[in-house]
VOLOLO-322525 format. One record per residue (C-alpha): residue number from 1; x, y, z; residue in three letters. Coordinates in steps of 0.5 Angstrom, whole numbers, plus 500, padded with zeros to 3 digits. Each point is the difference from the previous one (the first is absolute). Example, Ala and Ser with C-alpha at 12.3 -4.5 7.8 and 13.67 -1.06 7.14 Angstrom:
PASE    i   c1   c2   c3   aa
PASE    1  525  491  516  Ala
PASE    2  502  507  498  Ser
REM end
This chain:
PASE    i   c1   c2   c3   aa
PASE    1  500  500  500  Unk
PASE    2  503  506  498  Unk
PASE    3  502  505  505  Unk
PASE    4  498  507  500  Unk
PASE    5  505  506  503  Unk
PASE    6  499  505  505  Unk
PASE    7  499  506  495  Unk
PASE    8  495  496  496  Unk
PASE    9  496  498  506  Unk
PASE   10  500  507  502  Unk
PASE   11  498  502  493  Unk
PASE   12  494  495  500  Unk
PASE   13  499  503  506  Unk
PASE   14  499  507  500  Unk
PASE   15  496  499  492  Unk
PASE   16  495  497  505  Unk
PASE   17  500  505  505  Unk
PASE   18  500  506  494  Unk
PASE   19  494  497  498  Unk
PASE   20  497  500  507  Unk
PASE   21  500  508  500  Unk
PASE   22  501  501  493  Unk
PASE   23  496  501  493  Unk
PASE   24  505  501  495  Unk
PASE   25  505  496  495  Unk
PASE   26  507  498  504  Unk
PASE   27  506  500  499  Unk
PASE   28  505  494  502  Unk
PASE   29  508  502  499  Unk
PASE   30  505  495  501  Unk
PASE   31  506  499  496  Unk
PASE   32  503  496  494  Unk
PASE   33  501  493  502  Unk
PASE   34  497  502  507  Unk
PASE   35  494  493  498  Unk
PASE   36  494  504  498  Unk
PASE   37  497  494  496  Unk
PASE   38  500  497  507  Unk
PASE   39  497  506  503  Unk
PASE   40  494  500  495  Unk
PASE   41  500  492  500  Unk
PASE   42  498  500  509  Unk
PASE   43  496  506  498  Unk
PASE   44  496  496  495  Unk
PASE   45  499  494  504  Unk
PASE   46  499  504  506  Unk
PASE   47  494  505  497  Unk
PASE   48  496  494  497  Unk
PASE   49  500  496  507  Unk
PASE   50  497  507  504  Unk
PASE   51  495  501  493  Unk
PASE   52  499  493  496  Unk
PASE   53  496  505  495  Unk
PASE   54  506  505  498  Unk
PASE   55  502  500  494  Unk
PASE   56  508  502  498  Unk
PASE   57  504  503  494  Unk
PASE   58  507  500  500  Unk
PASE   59  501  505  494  Unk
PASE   60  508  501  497  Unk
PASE   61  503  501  494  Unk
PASE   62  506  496  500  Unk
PASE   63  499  492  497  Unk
PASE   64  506  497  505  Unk
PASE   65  496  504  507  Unk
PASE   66  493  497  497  Unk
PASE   67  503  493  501  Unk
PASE   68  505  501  506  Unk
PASE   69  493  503  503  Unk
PASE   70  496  495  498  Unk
PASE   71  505  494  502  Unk
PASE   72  501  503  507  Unk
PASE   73  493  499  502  Unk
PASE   74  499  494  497  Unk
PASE   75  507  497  504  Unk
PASE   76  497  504  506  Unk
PASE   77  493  497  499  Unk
PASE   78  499  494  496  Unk
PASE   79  493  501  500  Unk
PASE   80  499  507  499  Unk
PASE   81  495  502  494  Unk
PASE   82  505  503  495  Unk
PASE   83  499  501  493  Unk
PASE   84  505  504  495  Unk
PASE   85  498  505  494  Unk
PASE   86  506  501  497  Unk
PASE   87  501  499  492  Unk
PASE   88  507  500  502  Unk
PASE   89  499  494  504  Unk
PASE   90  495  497  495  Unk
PASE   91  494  500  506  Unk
PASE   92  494  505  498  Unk
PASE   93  497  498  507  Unk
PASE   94  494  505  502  Unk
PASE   95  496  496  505  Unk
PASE   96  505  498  505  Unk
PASE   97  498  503  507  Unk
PASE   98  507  503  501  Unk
PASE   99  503  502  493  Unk
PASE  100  507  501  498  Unk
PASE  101  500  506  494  Unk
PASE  102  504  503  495  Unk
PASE  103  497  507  498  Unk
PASE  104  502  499  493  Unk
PASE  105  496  494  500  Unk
PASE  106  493  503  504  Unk
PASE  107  500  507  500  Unk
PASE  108  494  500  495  Unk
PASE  109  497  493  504  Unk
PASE  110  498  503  507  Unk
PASE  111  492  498  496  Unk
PASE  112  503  493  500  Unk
PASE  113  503  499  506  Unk
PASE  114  494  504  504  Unk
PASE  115  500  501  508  Unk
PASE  116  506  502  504  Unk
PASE  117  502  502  507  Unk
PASE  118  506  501  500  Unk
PASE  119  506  501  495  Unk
PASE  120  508  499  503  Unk
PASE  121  503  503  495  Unk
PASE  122  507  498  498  Unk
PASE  123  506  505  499  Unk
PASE  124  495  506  500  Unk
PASE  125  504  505  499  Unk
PASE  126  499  499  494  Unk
PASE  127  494  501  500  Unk
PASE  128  498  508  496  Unk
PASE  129  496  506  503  Unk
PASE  130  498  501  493  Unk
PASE  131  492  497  499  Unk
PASE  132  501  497  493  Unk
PASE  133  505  495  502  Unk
PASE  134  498  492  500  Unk
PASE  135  502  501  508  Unk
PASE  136  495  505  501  Unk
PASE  137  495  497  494  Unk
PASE  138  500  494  504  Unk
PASE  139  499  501  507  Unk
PASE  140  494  505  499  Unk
PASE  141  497  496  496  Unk
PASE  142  500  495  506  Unk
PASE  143  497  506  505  Unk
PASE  144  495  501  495  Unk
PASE  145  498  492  501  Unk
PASE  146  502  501  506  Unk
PASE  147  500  507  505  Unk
PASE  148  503  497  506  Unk
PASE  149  506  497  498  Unk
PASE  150  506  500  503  Unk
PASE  151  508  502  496  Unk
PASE  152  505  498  504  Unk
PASE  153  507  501  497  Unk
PASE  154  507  497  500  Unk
PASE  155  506  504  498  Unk
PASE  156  508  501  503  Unk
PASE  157  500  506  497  Unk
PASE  158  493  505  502  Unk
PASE  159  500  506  495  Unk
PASE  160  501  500  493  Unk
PASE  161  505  505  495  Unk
PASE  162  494  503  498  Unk
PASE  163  495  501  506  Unk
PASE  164  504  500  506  Unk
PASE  165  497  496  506  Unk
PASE  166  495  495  498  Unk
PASE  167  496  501  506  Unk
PASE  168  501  507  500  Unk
PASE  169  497  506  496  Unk
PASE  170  493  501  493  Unk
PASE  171  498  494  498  Unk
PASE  172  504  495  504  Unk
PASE  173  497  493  501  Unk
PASE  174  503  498  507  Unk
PASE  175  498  504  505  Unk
PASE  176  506  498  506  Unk
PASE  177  505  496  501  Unk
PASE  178  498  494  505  Unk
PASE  179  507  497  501  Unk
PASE  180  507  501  498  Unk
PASE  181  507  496  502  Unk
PASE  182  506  505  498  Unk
PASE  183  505  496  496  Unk
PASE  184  506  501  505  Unk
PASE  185  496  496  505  Unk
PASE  186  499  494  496  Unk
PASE  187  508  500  498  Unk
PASE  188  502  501  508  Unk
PASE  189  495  494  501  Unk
PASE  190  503  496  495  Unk
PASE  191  494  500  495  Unk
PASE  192  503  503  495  Unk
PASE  193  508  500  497  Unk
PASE  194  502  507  502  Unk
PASE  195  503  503  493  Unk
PASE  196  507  504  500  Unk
PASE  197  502  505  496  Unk
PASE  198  508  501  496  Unk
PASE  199  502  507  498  Unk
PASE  200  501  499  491  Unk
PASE  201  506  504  496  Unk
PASE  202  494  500  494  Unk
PASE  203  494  505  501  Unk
PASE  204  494  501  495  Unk
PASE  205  500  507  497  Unk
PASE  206  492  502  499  Unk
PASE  207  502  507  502  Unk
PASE  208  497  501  493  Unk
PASE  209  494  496  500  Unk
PASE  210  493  503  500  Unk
PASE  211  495  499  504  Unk
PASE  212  492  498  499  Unk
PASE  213  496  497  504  Unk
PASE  214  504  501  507  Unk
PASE  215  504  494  496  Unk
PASE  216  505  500  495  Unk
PASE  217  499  500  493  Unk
PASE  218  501  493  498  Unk
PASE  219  504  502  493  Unk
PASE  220  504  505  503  Unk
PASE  221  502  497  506  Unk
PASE  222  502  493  496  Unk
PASE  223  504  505  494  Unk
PASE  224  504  504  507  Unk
PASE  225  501  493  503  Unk
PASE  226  502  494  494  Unk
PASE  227  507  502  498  Unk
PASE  228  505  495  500  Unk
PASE  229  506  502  503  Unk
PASE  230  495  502  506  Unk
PASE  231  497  493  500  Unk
PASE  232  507  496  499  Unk
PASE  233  501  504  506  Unk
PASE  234  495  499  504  Unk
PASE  235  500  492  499  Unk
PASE  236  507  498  501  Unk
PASE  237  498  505  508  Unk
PASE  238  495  494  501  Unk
PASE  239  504  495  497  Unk
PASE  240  506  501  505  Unk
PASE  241  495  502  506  Unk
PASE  242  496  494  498  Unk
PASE  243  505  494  501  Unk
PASE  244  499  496  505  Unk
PASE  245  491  502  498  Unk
PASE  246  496  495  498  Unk
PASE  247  494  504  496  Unk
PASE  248  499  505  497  Unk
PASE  249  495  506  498  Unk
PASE  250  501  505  496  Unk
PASE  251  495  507  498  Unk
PASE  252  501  502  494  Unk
PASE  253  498  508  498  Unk
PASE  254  497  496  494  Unk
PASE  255  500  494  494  Unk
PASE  256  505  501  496  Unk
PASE  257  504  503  507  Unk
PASE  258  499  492  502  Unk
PASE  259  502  497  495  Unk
PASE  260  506  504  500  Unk
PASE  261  502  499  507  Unk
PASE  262  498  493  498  Unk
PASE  263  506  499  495  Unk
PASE  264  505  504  504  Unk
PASE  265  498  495  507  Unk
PASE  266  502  494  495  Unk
PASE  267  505  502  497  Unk
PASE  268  503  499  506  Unk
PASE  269  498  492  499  Unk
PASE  270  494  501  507  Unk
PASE  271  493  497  498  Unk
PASE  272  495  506  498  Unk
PASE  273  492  500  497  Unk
PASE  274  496  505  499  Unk
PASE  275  493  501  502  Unk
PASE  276  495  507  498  Unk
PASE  277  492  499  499  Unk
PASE  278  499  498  494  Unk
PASE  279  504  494  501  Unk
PASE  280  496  494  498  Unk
PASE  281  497  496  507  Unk
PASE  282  504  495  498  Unk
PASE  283  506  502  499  Unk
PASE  284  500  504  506  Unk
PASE  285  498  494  505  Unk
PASE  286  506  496  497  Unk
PASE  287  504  506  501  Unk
PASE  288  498  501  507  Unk
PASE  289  500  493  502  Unk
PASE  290  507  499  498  Unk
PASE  291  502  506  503  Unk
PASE  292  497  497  506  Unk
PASE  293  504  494  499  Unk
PASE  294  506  504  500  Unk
PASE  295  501  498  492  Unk
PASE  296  500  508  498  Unk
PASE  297  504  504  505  Unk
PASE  298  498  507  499  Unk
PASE  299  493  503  497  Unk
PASE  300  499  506  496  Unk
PASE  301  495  504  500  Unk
PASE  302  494  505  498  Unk
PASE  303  494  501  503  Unk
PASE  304  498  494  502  Unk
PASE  305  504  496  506  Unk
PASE  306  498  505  505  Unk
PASE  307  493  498  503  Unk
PASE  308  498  492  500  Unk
PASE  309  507  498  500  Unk
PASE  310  502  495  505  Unk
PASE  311  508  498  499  Unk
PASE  312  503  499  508  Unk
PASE  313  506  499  499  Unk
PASE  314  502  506  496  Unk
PASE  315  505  503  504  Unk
PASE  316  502  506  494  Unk
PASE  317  497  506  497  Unk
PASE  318  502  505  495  Unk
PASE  319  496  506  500  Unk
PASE  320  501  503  492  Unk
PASE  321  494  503  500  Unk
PASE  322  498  506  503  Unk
PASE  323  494  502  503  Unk
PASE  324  496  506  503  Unk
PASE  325  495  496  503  Unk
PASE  326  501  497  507  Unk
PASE  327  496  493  499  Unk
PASE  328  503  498  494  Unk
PASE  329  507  501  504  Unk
PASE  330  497  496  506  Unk
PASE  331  497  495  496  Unk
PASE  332  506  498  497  Unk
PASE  333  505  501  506  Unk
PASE  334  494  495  503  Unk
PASE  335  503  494  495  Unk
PASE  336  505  498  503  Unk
PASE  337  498  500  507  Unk
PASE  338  498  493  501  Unk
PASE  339  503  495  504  Unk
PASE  340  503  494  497  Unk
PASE  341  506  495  503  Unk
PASE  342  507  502  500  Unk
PASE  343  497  508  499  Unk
PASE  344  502  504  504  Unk
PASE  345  498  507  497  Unk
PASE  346  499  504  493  Unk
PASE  347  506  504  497  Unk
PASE  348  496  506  496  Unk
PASE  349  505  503  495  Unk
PASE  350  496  507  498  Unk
PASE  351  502  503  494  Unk
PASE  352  494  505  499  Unk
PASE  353  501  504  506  Unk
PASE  354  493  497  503  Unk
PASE  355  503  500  507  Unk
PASE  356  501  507  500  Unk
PASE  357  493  501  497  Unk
PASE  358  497  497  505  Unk
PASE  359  504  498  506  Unk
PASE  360  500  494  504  Unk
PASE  361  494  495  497  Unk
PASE  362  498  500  508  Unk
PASE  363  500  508  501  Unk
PASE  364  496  501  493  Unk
PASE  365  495  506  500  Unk
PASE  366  497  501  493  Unk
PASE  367  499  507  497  Unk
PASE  368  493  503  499  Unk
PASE  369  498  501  493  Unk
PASE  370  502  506  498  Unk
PASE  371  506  500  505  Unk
PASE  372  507  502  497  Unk
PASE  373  505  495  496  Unk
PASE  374  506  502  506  Unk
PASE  375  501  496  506  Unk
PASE  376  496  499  506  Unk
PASE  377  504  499  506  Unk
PASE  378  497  498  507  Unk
PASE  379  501  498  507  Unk
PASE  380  496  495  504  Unk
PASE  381  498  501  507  Unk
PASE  382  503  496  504  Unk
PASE  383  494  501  505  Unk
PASE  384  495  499  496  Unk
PASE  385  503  497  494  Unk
PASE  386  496  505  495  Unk
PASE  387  504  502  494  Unk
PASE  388  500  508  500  Unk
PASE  389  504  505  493  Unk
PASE  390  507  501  503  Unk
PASE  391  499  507  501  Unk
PASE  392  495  499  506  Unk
PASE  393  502  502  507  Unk
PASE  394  494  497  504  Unk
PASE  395  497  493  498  Unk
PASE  396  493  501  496  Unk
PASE  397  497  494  504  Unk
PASE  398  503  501  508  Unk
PASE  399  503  507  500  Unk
PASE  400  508  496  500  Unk
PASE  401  505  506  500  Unk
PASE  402  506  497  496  Unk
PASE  403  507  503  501  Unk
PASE  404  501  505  495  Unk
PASE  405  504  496  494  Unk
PASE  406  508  500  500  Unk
PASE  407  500  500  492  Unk
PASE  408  496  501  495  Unk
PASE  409  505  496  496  Unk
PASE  410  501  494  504  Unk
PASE  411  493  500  501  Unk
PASE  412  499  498  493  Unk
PASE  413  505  497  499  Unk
PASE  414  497  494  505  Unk
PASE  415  494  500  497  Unk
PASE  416  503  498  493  Unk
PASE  417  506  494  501  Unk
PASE  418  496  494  504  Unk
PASE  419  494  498  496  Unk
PASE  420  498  496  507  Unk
PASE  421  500  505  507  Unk
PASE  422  506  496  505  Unk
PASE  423  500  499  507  Unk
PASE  424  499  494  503  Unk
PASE  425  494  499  505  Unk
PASE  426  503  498  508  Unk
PASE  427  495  498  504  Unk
PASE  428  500  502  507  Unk
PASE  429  497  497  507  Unk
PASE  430  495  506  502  Unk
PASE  431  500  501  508  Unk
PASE  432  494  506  500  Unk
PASE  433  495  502  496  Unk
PASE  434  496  508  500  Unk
PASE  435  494  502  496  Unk
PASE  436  500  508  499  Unk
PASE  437  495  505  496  Unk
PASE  438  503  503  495  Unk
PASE  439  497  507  497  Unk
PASE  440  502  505  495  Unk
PASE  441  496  506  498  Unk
PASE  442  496  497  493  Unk
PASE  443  500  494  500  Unk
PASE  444  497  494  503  Unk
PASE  445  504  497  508  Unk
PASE  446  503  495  499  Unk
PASE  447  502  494  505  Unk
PASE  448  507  500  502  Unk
PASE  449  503  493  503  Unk
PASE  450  507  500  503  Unk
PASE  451  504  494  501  Unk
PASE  452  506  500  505  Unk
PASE  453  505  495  497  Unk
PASE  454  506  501  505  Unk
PASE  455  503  507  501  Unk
PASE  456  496  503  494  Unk
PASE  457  493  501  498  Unk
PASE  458  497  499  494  Unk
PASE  459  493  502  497  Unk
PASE  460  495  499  495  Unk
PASE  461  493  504  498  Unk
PASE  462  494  497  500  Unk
PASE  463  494  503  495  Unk
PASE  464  493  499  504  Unk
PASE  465  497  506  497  Unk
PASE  466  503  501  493  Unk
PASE  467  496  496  494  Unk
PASE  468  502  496  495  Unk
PASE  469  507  495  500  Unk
PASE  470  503  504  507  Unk
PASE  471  492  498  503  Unk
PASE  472  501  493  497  Unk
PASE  473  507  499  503  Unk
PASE  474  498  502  507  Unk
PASE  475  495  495  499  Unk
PASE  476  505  495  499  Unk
PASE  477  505  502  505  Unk
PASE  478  493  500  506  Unk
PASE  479  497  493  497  Unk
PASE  480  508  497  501  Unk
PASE  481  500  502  507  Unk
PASE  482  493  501  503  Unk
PASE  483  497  494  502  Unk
PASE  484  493  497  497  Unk
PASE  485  494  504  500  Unk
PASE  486  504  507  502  Unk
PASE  487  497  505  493  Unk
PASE  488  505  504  497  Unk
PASE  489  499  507  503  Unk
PASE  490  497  506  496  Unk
PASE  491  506  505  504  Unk
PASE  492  506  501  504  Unk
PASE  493  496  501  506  Unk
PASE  494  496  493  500  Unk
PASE  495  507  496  498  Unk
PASE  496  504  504  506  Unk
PASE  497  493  497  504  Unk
PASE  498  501  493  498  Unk
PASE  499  508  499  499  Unk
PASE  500  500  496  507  Unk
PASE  501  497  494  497  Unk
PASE  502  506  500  494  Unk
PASE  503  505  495  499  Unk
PASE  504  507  503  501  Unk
PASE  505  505  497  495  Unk
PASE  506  506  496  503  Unk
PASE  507  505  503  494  Unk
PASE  508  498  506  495  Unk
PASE  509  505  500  493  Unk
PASE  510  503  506  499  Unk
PASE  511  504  502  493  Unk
PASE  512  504  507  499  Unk
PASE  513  497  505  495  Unk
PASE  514  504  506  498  Unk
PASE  515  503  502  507  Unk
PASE  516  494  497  503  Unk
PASE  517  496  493  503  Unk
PASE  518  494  497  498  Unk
PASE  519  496  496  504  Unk
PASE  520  498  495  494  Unk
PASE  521  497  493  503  Unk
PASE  522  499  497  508  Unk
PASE  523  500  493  503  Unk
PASE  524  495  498  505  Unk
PASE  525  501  495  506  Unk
PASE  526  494  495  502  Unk
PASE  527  501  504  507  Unk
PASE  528  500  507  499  Unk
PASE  529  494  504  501  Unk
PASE  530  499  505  506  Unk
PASE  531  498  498  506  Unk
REM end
């Protein structure tokens, strides 16, 4: 019987407690390789044994996702009443009780498929605000059928290029962010292989590529990028980085650009294929399979490979193509992070200048609409681990005073060689424990809790009284340590009431952030509550 993790259980759990208070269409945010498949598949199982009658869709855009998604509950649940309608996977299903869809395949047929309860939508960042698409299509026409259905959306990266925040602003189909588990937890707790970064002699020049879209020009940039002397560079760097690495991927700035960087790698006697989207099914599934065996050392790529691709043991990337949008940087830095034997990490060679673009993957804050081209430094807060501009003074969440930077440069310069933030979590035995009120002019209070761990104190910020994700998340951290039956609280001042009945971690898990410490995870004993 498989096993779920602690976050997965956390992130059914607080699904279920969103819909207990909430009307609207949730987001769940886990990371690449962080086992949403398992995530939908328990939550399948579990909804239709609290509600036999519920029908489900399970709704994404990648051939390889449908099947993973599917496989994953039938091995789950054997008996589960699941279907497919897929013409990719030759199934046009539209009876089954829990429906596993392509949206190319079902955009025009919500009439066939009828009633729906509930859609997960997969990789839902990929979904457009624009109405006219067959995501928008498709789902209005099963509110139409049915005006009380619920969306519930899966994503690694909650924001898209051209809208910002998926959850956020005009025409936004999600409402709120349900559940979250950062990146860097799941690498500290073993989940995930951590990725390391190595500065490269070659860089990209895209100073003179033009922009459209908040993303840039295709043309141009594979024109600015797809020039030999560059391209041999590049790949005699990954060659001699990548020795003693047993698998490669390589994104590419466009076709050609692969099949370039594709002859220059064998070349040099190493194994390499190449993958795009018209690639016939065939050909690509006998390409990845022998890939996955080891046969074929490096993949080069455009446009595909970077959603619905599982390769654990790929233990480098090579970023040729740069990118102005955070997700797709997230997504393809997320490739190489599966565990696999004899893997200890992921080495990301980044010629594009995505690091710097974009910071540390577990530190990402994408750019509003509209928002200039240039770099947006930040800090995290290490009370409450908000992500605040660089030019703050005070949190934005709990009014944190940050020390006045030493310099502006080396503060960027932080930001742009580590695409995985460092610092190693320790934990620490907490002695005491206090609870205080936190108020600042403006903004909602907030809990403070202070653990004493030997001589030093460290703190974290609890969000009773704030709405969306930081509500959600003191909803977790009560239910972890409030015994059962004791309601999360509306406010500061009912939880400061309540704190006697609350277990008391035995250790908490602290990891540095800038010049400062984050509390990042607690441990409880069996024998630890008040009293």
């Amino acid at each position: 019987m498989l096993t779920l993790r602690p976050y997965q259980r956390e992130a059914l759990d607080a699904i279920y407690r969103y819909f207990e208070t909430s009307t609207g269409n949730p987001l769940v945010v886990i990371p690449t390789a962080g086992g949403k498949s398992l995530v939908m598949a328990t939550f399948i199982q579990e909804a239709l044994q609290f509600y036999p009658d519920t029908r489900i869709l399970v709704v994404t855009h990648v051939r390889e996702l449908i099947s993973q998604n599917f496989s994953e509950l039938v091995n789950l649940w054997p008996e589960a009443p699941a279907g497919l309608h897929s013409a990719g996977l030759n199934s046009r299903d539209t009876e089954a009780q829990v429906l596993f869809c392509g949206i190319q395949s079902v955009h025009k047929r919500a009439y066939d498929i009828q009633r729906a309860d509930l859609v997960l939508v997969d990789e839902a960042h990929l979904i457009p605000r624009n109405s006219d698409t067959m995501y928008q299509r498709f789902l209005g026409d099963l509110k139409r059928i049915n005006p009380y259905m619920k969306i519930i959306g899966l994503t690694a990266t909650p924001y898209r290029l051209d809208s910002g925040l998926l959850h956020q602003g005009d025409g936004a189909l999600f409402d709120d962010l349900a559940y979250e588990v950062p990146v860097r937890d799941l690498v500290d707790q073993g989940f995930l292989a951590p990725l390391v970064s190595k500065r490269t002699d070659t860089q990209l020049d895209v100073s003179g590529v033009g922009t459209r879209g908040g993303e840039f020009i295709p043309g141009q940039l594979e024109a600015a990028v797809d020039k030999d002397p560059v391209t041999r560079a590049a790949v005699e760097e990954i060659i001699a980085h990548g020795r003693e690495r047993r698998s490669w991927l390589l994104f590419c700035s466009g076709v050609s650009h692969a099949r370039h960087v594709q002859e220059a790698v064998q070349a040099h006697g190493i194994s390499c294929a190449t993958i795009f989207g018209d690639t016939p099914k065939a050909e690509r599934d006998e390409i990845v399979a022998a890939f996955k065996r080891g046969e074929i050392r490096a993949l080069a790529s455009m446009g595909v490979l970077t959603t619905g691709f599982n390769a654990p043991a790929v233990d480098l990337i090579a970023m040729l193509r740069p990118t102005k949008s955070t997700g797709l940087y997230v997504q393809i830095a997320g490739r190489g992070m599966r565990l696999a034997p004899d893997k200890a990490d992921c080495l990301v060679l980044d010629f594009a200048g995505n690091v710097q673009r974009h910071g540390p993957i577990d530190k990402v804050k994408p750019k509003k609409p509209g928002e200039g081209d240039g770099d947006a430094p930040v800090k995290t807060c290490p009370d409450c681990q908000t992500i605040n501009h660089a030019a703050v003074r005070h949190c934005t969440q709990c009014g944190h005073e940050f020390p006045p930077p030493e310099s502006d440069k080396l503060e960027a310069t932080a930001t742009t060689r580590e695409i995985l933030t460092g610092g190693k979590v320790e934990w620490v035995k907490v002695y005491d424990i206090a609870y205080r009120l936190h108020q600042k002019e403006g903004k909602p209070p907030s809990m403070r809790v202070e653990y004493l761990c030997g001589f030093n104190w460290h703190r974290e910020w609890v969000c009773f009284e704030h709405t969306g994700f930081p509500r959600q998340k003191a909803a977790s951290w009560w239910a972890r340590r409030a015994p059962a039956g004791l309601r999360v609280p509306d406010s500061v001042t009912e939880a400061l009431g309540l704190v006697d009945h609350l277990r008391i971690p035995e250790e908490i898990a602290i990891r540095p952030a800038d010049r400062f410490v984050e509390v990042v995870g607690a441990r409880f004993g069996e024998e630890n509550a008040h009293g």
